[in-house]
C-alpha positions, 0 to 999 in steps of 0.5 A: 374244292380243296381243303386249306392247310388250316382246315376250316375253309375251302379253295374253290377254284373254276377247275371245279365249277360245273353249271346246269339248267332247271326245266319246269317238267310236270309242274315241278323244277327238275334239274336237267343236265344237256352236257355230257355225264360228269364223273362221279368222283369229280362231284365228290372230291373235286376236280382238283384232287381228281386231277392229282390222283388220275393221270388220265384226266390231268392236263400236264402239257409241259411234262414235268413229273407228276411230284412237280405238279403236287409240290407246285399245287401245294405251293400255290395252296398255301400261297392262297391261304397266306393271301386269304388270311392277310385279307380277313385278319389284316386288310379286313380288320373292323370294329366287329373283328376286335369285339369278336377277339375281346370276346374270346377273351372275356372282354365284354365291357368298355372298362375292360377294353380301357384295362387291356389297352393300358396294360398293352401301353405298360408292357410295351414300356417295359420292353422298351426300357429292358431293351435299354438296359440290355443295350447299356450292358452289352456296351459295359466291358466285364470290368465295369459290369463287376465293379456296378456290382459291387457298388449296388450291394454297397450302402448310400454312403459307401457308393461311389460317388460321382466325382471319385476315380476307382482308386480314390472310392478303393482308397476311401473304402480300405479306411473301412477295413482292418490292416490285414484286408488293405491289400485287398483293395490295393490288388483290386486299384492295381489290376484296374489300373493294368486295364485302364491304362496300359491298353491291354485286355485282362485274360479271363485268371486276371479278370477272375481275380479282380472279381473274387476281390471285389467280392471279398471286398464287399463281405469286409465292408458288410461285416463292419 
């Protein structure tokens, strides 16, 4: 046979196959061949790897060169390795087959397999509500993402709430703020209000800036 691409298991392919009889001669079962010598190498390495490394015993009627016959044996290798494993792991998957994993694992009790499964249960959640999140963030444009920042960072009752436009939770901000910090938020209402309501994209100077202010704004608020 051939060896497969993982190592540990064995193509045997009826190219390989050689059959003789046992003959019961002086009171003993000698094996007793009736064909002709079988070569040695054939016996050893297969008939196979005989076939690949002596061009005098393979049979290539088509005439494609010898480096299309190896890459199409190695092709049909793998395709049968694919084919075996999808029958043991997948299609032959029993009890006996998860126990033996579980054991790989350390897992030898009822009570551990129960942790595992609800373990498995909790990442799969997670996945799905960070699948969420990430979804619902690439759908925020720079704008909306920098101003959720600065409302996290901000108190309960400094948050924007829910009925408040961004120039009136500016405005109700400023009232936290000295005199000399108001054009803060007023710079960061009219850059917003430029986004909001021309239709126009902010390039990357104004968005910057709108960001540096909204920072700003939130190192003011926190030193009160």
């Amino acid at each position: 046979g051939q060896a497969a691409p993982d190592g540990r298991s064995w193509e045997v392919r009826q190219l390989d196959a050689h059959a003789w009889a046992e003959v019961w001669i002086d009171n003993t079962w000698q094996r007793f061949d009736p064909t002709a010598m079988v070569a040695p190498q054939r016996i050893d390495d297969g008939m196979q790897n005989l076939m690949t490394e002596d061009e005098r015993v393979r049979v290539n009627s088509s005439g494609w060169p010898t480096r299309h016959h190896l890459w199409l044996t190695t092709m049909r290798v793998w395709s049968d390795y694919a084919s075996y494993q999808w029958q043991s792991k997948v299609v032959g998957y029993n009890t006996e087959s998860q126990q033996s994993w579980m054991s790989k694992l350390g897992l030898n009790s009822v009570y551990s397999s129960i942790m595992l499964m609800v373990a498995g249960i909790v990442i799969l959640a997670l996945l799905y509500a960070f699948s969420i999140y990430w979804k619902l963030r690439q759908a925020q444009s720079p704008l909306e993402r920098s101003i959720q920042q600065l409302n996290q960072s901000l108190s309960q009752p400094l948050k924007q709430q829910s009925a408040e436009t961004f120039r009136q939770w500016m405005l109700r901000l400023s009232k936290q703020a000295n005199d000399t910090d108001l054009a803060l938020f007023s710079d960061a209402i009219q850059i917003f209000e430029k986004q909001a309501y021309s239709g126009l994209q902010l390039d990357a100077q104004e968005l910057s800036r709108f960001k540096d202010l909204l920072k700003t704004c939130a190192s003011v608020l926190r030193a009160k």
